[in-house]
C-alpha positions as CSV (number, residue, x, y, z in Angstrom):
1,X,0.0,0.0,0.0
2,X,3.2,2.2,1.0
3,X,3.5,2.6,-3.3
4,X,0.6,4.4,-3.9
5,X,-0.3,7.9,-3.3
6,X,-2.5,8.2,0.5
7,X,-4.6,10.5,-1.2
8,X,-6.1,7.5,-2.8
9,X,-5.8,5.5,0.7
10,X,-8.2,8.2,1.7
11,X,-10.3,8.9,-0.8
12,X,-11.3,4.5,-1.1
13,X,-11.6,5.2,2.9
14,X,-14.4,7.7,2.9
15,X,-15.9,6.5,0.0
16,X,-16.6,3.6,1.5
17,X,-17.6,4.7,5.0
18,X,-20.5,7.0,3.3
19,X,-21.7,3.8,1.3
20,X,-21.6,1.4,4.7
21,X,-25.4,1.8,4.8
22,X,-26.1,0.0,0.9
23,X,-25.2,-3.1,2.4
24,X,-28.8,-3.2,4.2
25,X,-30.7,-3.1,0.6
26,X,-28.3,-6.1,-0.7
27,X,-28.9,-8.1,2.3
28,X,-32.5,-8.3,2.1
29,X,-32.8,-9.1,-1.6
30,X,-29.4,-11.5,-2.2
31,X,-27.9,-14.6,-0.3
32,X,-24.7,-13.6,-2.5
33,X,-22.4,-10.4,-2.9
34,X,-23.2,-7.3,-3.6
35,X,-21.3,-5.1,-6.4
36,X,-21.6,-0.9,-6.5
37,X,-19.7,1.3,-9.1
38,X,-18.4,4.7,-8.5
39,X,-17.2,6.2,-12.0
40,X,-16.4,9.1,-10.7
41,X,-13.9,7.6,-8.3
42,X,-13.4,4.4,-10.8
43,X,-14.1,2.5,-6.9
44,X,-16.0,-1.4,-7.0
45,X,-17.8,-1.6,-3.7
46,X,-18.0,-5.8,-2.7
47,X,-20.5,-6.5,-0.1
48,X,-20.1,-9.9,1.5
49,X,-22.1,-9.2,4.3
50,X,-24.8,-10.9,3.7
51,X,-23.2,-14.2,2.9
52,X,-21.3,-13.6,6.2
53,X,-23.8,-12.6,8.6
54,X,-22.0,-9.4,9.5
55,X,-20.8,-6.1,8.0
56,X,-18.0,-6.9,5.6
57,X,-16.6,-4.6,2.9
58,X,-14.4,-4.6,0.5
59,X,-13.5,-1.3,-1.9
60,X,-11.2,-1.7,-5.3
61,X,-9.6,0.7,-6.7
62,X,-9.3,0.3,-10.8
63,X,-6.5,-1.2,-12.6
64,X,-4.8,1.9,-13.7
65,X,-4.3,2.4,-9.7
66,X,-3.0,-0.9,-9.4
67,X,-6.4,-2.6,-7.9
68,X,-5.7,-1.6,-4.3
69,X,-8.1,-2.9,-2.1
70,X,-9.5,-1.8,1.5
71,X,-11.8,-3.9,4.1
72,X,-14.0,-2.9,6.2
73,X,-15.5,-5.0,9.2
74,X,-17.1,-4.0,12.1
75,X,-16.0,-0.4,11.5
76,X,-12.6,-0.8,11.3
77,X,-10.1,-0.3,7.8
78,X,-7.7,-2.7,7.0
79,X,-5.5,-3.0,4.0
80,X,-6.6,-6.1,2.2
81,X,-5.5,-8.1,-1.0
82,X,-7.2,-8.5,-4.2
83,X,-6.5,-12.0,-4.8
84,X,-8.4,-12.9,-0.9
85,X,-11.8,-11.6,-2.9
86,X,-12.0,-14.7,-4.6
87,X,-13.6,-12.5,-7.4
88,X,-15.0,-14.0,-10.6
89,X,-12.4,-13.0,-13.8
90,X,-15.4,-12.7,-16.1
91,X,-15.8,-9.5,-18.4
92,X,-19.9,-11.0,-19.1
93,X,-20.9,-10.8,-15.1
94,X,-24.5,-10.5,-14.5
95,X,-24.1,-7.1,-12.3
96,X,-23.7,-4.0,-14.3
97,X,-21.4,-2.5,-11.5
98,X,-19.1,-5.5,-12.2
99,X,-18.5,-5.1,-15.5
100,X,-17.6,-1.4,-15.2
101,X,-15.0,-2.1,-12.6
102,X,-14.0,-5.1,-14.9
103,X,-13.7,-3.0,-17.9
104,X,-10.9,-1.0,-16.6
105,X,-8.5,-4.1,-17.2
106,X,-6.8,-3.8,-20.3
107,X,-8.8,-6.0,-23.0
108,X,-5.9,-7.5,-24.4
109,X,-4.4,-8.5,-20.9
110,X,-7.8,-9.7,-19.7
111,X,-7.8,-11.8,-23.1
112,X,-4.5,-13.4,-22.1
113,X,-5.4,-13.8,-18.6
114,X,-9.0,-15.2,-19.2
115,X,-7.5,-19.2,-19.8
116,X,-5.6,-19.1,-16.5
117,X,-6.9,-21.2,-13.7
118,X,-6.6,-19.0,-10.7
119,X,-3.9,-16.1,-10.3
120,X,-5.2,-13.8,-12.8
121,X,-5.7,-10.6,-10.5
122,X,-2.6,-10.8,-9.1
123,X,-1.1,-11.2,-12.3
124,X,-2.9,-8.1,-13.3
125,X,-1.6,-6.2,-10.5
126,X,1.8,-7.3,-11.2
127,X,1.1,-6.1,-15.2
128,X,-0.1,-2.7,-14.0
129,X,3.3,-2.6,-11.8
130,X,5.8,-3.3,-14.3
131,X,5.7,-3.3,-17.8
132,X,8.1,-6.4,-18.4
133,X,5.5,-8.5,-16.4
134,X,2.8,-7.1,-18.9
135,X,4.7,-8.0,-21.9
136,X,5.8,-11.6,-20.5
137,X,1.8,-11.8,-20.4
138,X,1.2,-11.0,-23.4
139,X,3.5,-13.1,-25.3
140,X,3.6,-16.0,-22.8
141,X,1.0,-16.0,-20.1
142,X,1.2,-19.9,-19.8
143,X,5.5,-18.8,-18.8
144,X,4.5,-16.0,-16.5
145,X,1.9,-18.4,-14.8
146,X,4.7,-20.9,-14.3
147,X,6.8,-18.4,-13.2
148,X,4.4,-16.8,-10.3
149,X,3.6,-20.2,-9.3
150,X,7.4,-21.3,-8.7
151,X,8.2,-17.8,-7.4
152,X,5.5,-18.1,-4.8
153,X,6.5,-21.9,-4.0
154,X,10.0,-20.5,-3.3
155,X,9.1,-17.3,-1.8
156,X,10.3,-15.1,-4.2
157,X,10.0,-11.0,-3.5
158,X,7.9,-9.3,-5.9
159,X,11.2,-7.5,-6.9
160,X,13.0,-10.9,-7.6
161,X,10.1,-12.0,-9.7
162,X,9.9,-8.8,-11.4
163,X,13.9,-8.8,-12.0
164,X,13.1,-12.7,-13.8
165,X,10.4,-11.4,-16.0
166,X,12.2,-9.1,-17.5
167,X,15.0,-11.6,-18.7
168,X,14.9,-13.5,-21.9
169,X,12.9,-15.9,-22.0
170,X,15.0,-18.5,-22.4
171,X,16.5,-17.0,-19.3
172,X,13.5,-17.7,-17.8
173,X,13.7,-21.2,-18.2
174,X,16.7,-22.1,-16.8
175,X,15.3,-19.9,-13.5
176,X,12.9,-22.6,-13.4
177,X,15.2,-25.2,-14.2
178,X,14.2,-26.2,-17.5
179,X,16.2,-26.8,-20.6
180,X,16.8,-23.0,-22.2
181,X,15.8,-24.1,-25.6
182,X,12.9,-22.3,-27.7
183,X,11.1,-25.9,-28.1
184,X,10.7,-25.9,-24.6
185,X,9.0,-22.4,-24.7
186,X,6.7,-23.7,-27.7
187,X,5.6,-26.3,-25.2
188,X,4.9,-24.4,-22.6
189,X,2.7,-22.6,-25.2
190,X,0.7,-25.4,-26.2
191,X,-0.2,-26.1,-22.0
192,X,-4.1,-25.9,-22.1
193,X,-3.3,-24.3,-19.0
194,X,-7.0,-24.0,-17.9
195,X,-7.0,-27.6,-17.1
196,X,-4.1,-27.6,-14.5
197,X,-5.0,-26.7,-11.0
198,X,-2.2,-23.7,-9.2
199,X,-0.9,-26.0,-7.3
200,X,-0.3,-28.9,-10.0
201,X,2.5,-26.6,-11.9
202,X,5.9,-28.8,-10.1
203,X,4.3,-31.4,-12.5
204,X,4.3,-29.6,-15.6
205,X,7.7,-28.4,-14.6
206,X,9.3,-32.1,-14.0
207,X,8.1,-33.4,-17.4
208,X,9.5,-30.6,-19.1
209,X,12.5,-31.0,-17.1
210,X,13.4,-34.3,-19.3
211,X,14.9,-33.2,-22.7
212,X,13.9,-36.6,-24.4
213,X,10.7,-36.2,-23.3
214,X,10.9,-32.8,-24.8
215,X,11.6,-34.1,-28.0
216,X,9.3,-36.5,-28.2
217,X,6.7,-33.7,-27.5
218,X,7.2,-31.3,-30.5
219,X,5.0,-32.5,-32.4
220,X,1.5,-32.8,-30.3
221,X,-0.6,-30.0,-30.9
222,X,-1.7,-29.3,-27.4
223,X,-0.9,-30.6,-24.3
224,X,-3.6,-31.3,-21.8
225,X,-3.7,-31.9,-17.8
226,X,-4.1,-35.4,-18.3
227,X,-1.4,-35.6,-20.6
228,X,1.5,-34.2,-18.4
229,X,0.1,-36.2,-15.5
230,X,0.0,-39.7,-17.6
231,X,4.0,-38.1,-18.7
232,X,4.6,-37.6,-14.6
233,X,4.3,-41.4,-14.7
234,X,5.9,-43.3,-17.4
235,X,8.0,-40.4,-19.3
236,X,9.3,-43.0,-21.6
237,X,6.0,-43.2,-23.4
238,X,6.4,-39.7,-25.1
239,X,5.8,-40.3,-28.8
240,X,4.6,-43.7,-28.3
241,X,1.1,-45.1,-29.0
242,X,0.5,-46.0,-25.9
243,X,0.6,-42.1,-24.6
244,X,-2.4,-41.9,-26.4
245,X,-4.4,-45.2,-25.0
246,X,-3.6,-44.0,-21.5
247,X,-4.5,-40.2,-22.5
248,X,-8.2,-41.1,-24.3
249,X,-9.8,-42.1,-20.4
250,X,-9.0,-43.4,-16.8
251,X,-8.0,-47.2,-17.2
252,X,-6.9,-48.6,-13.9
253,X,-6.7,-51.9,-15.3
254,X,-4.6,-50.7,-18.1
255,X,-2.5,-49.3,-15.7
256,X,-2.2,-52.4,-13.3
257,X,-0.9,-54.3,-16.7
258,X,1.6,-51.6,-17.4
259,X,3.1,-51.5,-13.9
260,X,2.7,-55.1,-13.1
261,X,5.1,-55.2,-16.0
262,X,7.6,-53.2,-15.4
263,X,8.4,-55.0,-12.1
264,X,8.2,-58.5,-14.0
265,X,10.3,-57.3,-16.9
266,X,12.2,-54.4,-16.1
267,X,14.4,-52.9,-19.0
268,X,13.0,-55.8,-21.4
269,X,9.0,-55.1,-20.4
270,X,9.7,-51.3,-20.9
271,X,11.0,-51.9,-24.7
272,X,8.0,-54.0,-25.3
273,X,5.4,-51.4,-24.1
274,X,7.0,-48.4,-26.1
275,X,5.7,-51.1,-29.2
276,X,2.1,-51.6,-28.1
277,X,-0.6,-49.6,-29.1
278,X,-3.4,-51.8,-28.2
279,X,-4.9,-52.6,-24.8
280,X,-4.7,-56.5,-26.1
281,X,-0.8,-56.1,-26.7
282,X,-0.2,-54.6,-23.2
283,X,-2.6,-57.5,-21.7
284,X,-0.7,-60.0,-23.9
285,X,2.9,-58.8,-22.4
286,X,1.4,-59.2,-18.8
287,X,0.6,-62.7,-19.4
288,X,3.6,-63.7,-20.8
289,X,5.2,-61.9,-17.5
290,X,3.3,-64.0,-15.6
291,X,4.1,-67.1,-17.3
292,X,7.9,-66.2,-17.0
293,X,7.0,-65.2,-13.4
294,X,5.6,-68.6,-12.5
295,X,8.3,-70.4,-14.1
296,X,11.4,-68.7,-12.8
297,X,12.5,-70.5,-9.4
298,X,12.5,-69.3,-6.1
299,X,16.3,-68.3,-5.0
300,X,15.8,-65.5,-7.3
301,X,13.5,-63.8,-5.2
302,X,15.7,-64.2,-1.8
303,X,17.4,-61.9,-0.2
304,X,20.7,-62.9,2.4
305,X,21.9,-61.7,5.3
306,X,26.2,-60.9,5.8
307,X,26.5,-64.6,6.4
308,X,24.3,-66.2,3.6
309,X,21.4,-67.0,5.7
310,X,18.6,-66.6,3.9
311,X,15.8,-63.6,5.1
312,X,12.2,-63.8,5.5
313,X,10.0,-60.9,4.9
314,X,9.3,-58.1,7.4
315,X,6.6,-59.2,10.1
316,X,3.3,-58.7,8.5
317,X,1.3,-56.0,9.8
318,X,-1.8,-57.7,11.2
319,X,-2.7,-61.2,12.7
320,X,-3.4,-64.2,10.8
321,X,-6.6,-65.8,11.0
322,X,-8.1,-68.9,10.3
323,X,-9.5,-67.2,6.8
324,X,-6.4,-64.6,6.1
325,X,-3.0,-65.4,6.1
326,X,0.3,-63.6,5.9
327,X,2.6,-64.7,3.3
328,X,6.0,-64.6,5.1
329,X,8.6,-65.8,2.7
330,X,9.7,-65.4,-0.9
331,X,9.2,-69.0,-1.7
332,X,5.4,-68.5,0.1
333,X,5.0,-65.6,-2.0
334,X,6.2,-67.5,-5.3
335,X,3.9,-70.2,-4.6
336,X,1.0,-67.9,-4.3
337,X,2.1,-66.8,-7.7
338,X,2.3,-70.3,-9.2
339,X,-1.2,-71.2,-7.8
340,X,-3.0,-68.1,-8.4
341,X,-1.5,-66.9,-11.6
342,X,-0.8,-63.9,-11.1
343,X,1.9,-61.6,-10.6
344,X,2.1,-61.0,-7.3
345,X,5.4,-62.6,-6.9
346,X,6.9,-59.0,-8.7
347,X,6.3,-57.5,-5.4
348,X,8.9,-59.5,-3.3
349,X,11.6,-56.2,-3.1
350,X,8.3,-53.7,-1.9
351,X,7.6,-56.7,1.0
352,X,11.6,-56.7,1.8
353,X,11.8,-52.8,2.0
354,X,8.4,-52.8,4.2
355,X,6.4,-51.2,1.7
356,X,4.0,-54.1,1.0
357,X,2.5,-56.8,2.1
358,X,0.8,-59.8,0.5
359,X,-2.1,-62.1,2.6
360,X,-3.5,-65.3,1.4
361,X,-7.1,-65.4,1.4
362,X,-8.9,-68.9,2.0
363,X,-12.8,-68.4,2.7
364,X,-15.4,-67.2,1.5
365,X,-13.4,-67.5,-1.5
366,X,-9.5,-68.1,-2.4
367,X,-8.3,-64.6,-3.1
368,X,-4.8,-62.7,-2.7
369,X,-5.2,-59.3,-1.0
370,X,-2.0,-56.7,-1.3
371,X,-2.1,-54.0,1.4
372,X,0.4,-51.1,0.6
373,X,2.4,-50.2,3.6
374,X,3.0,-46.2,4.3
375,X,4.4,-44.0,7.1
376,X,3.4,-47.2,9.7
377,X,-0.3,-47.5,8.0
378,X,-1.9,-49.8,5.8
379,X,-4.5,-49.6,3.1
380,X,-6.1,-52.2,0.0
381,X,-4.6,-52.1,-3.2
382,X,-5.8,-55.0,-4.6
383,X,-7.8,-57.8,-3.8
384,X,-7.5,-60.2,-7.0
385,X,-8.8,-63.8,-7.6
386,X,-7.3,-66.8,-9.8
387,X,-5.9,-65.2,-12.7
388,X,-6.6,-61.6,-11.7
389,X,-10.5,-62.0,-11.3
390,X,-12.2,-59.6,-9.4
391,X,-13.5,-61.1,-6.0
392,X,-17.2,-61.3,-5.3
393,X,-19.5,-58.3,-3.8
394,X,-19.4,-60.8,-0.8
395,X,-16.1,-61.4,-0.4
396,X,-14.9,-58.0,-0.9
397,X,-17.0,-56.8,1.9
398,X,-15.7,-59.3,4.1
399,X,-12.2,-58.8,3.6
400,X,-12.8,-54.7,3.7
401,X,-14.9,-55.5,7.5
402,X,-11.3,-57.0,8.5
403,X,-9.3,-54.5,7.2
404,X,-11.5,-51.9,9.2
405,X,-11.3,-54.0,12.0
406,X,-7.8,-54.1,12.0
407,X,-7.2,-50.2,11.8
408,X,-9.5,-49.4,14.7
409,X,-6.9,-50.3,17.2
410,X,-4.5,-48.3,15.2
411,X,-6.9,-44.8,14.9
């Protein structure tokens, strides 16, 4: 507030102390907030009051005087922040008073800003402050988005972030430790940034971090939230087919296939997905894995201790009952493999590092249940039958009354 004049500190203070009263006529006729317009003053009144219960006022100033922002509760004025408003960015808003107040925003700024998810007032504000911010906007607001994003997550000053906007930007990019090439700023271009939540931007920034992937990227046309997440998990499938299968919807079986691969197959499994660009291929591969899974023999699972003993697995983390029983060894587990076939036997390192661990089910039905193992709790991950069938409605409930049963003691 100390950087503007406190002539306009005064002025937004009595205007809104004579207009204290409005709020009465909002409350009786609207649940939501109310807007007011002075032109003369180029002020936005915001009355929350009635969707709080008590007086609460906000006054902005226009953009030109950098969308300064006063509240007043209970009588008293306090210097507030534009982005707390949580005010719609929308130039068509049903109140007239809005739209006045709106207009004052640059159009071709509020054209740039308009596909951002959140951030765009105090984007604005940072425009109306410096003109290398404004012009970062305009020819890269999906760069300057990144940029406010990382520079609040490292607690940047304004100035510092300022300072950055103002570099090339290539320069840019290496500030957030990207590659500084111009095919990495024609990515960042083609973000549909709208579909990638404030706080989801460390993803965007660790898949553009890998060059190869990079590469592999130049030619899509757009890249959408679901793309760089799918990218956050398996980078190697940029520019392969399979990008696309696990881009088009949510398949956690898919999913299960490709994973339950890699740990089967490693180097050999990943080569083989880069070539499938079916469903049926991947589901193919995983059966083969199996097959080699079930066939392989046991010492190739064990781990030693210093004097060639051979190690069980960590203790289990519940009780075994007469139905549900703890698999305890790496010749149990390959067992369970051979009679279930399945792949549960990939799982042996996850159960050695305590990360995992794998119960035989007997009754109501012969089933294998994984529990993944995190910061000393325990939670399903799968629950699979002979050959990865899905369990009944009955058995499923059982086993998930157990489960709860056993984390009662623990909450």
């Amino acid at each position: 507030m100390d950087s503007f004049p406190s002539a306009l500190t005064w002025r937004l203070q009595a205007w809104l102390a004579e207009r204290r009263q409005d709020r009465r006529a909002w409350a009786a006729c609207s649940a939501g907030p109310g807007y007011a317009w002075d032109p003369d003053a180029q002020i936005l009144l915001v009355d929350y009051s009635a969707l709080l219960g008590h007086d609460c006022l906000h006054a902005v100033s226009d953009w030109a005087s950098g969308f300064v922002t006063l509240r007043c509760a209970e009588g008293v004025f306090e210097v507030g922040c534009i982005s707390d408003l949580w005010l719609p960015f929308q130039r068509d808003h049903t109140e007239a008073a809005f739209r006045h107040w709106f207009a004052t925003l640059p159009e071709a700024l509020a054209r740039a800003l308009e596909p951002l998810p959140s951030r765009q007032y105090a984007l604005a504000v940072l425009a109306q402050r410096s003109r290398a911010v404004r012009d970062l906007i305009l020819s890269n607001v999906n760069l300057c988005f990144l940029l406010h994003q990382f520079a609040e997550t490292h607690a940047f000053s304004e100035q510092t972030l300022i300072e950055i906007a103002a570099s090339k930007q290539t320069e840019i990019l290496i500030e957030l430790g990207l590659p500084p090439y111009r095919r990495v700023l024609k990515l960042i271009r083609k973000l549909r940034i709208g579909e990638f939540d404030a706080y989801e931007t460390a993803r965007v920034l660790r898949v553009l971090r890998d060059e190869v992937v990079c590469d592999a990227l130049v030619h899509e046309r757009t890249l959408s939230g679901r793309m760089v997440k799918v990218l956050d998990d398996y980078p190697w499938a940029a520019g392969c087919a399979l990008l696309r299968l696990l881009c088009e919807a949510p398949n956690r079986t898919l999913r299960e296939w490709i994973n339950d691969s890699l740990r089967m197959g490693g180097e050999a499994a990943l080569h083989a997905l880069r070539r499938c660009d079916r469903p049926s291929q991947v589901r193919r591969l995983h059966e083969r894995l199996i097959l080699a899974q079930i066939e392989q023999g046991d010492h190739r699972l064990q781990r030693y201790d210093a004097s060639g003993q051979a190690l069980d697995f960590p203790p289990a983390p519940f009780a075994d009952t007469k139905q549900i029983q703890a698999i305890r060894t790496p010749n149990e587990l390959q067992l369970e493999t051979r009679l279930m076939r399945h792949c549960v036997a990939s799982y042996c390192n996850r159960i050695y590092d305590g990360q995992y661990a794998v119960y035989r089910v007997l009754e109501p039905e012969r089933l294998t249940l994984g529990l993944n193992l995190r910061h000393g709790r325990a939670s399903m991950d799968q629950l699979k039958g002979l050959a990865n069938r899905a369990p009944s409605a009955e058995a499923q409930a059982l086993i998930e009354q157990w489960l709860h049963g056993q984390l009662q003691p623990a909450q």
